[in-house]
C-alpha positions as CSV (number, residue, x, y, z in Angstrom):
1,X,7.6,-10.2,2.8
2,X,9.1,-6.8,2.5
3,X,11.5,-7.8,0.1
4,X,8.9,-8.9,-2.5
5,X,6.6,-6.0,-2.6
6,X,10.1,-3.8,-2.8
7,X,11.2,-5.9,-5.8
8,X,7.5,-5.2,-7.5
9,X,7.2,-1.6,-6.4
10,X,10.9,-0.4,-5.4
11,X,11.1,2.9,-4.3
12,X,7.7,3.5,-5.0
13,X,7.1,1.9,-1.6
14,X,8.1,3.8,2.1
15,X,7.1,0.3,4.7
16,X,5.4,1.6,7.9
17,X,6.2,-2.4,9.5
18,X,6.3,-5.9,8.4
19,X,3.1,-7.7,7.3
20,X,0.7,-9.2,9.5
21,X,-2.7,-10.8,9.6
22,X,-4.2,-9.1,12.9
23,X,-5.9,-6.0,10.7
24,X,-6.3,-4.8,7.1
25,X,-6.3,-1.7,5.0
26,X,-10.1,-0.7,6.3
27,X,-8.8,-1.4,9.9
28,X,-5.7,0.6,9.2
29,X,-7.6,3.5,7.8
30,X,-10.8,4.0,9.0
31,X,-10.6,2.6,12.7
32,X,-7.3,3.4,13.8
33,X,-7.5,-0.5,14.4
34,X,-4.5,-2.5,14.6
35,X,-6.1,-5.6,16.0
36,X,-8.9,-6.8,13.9
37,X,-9.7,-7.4,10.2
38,X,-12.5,-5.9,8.5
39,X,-14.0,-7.6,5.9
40,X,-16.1,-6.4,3.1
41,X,-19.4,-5.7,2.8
42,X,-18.6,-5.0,6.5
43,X,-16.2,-2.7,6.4
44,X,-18.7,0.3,5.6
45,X,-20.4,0.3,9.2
46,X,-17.0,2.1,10.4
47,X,-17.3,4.6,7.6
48,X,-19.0,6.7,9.8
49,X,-18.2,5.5,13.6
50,X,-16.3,7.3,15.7
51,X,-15.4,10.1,13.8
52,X,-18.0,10.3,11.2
53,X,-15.2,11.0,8.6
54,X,-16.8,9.5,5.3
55,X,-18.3,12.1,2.8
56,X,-18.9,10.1,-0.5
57,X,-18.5,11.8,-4.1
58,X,-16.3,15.1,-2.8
59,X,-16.1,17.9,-5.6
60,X,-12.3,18.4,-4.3
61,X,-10.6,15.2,-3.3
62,X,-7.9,17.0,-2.7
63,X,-9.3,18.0,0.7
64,X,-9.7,14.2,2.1
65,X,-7.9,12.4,4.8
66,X,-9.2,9.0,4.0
67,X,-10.1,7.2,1.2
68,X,-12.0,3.9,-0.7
69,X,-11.8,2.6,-3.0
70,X,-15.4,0.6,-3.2
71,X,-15.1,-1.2,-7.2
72,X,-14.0,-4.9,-7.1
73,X,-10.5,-3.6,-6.0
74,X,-12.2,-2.7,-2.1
75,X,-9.5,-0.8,-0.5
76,X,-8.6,1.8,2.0
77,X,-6.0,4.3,2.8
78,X,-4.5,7.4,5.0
79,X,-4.4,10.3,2.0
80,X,-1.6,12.6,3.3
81,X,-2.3,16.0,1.5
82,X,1.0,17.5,1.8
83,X,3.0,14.9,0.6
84,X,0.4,13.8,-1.8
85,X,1.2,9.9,-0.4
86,X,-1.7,7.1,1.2
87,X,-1.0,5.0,3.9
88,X,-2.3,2.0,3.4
89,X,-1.9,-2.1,4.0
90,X,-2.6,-4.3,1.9
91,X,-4.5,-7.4,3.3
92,X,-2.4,-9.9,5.2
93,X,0.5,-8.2,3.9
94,X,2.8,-5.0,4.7
């Protein structure tokens, strides 16, 4: 599966692991969770459990370590400030 998104993306792309169906891009992000799948609306309850990390409309985006994306796209991601990069997975895939 890596081999498709590198032909869409190509080096845009740095892959963390091979795709899998055990967790998605809110697990990834906002649980730590590498074992379960969070859908949406449902994802939202972990927005503030354990770490209470979700502050909605920042005046400096810059300064978050997570973010959503709540509009029909739904998706979730590690924002790496230095580097300017997300980490993210998208669905079943890498």
């Amino acid at each position: 599966m890596i081999d498709y998104f590198q032909g869409q993306y190509g080096n845009r792309l740095t892959f963390e692991s091979e795709g899998t169906v055990k967790y998605n891009c809110h697990a990834w992000a906002w649980a730590g969770g590498t074992t379960y799948w969070m859908d949406p609306p449902n994802e939202k309850i972990y927005f503030t459990s354990p770490d209470n990390s979700y502050i909605g409309g920042l005046t400096n985006p810059s300064t978050a370590t997570k973010m959503w994306y709540g509009t029909a796209v739904d998706h979730s991601a590690i924002v790496n400030a230095s580097t300017n990069d997300l980490s993210s997975k998208w669905g079943y895939a890498p």
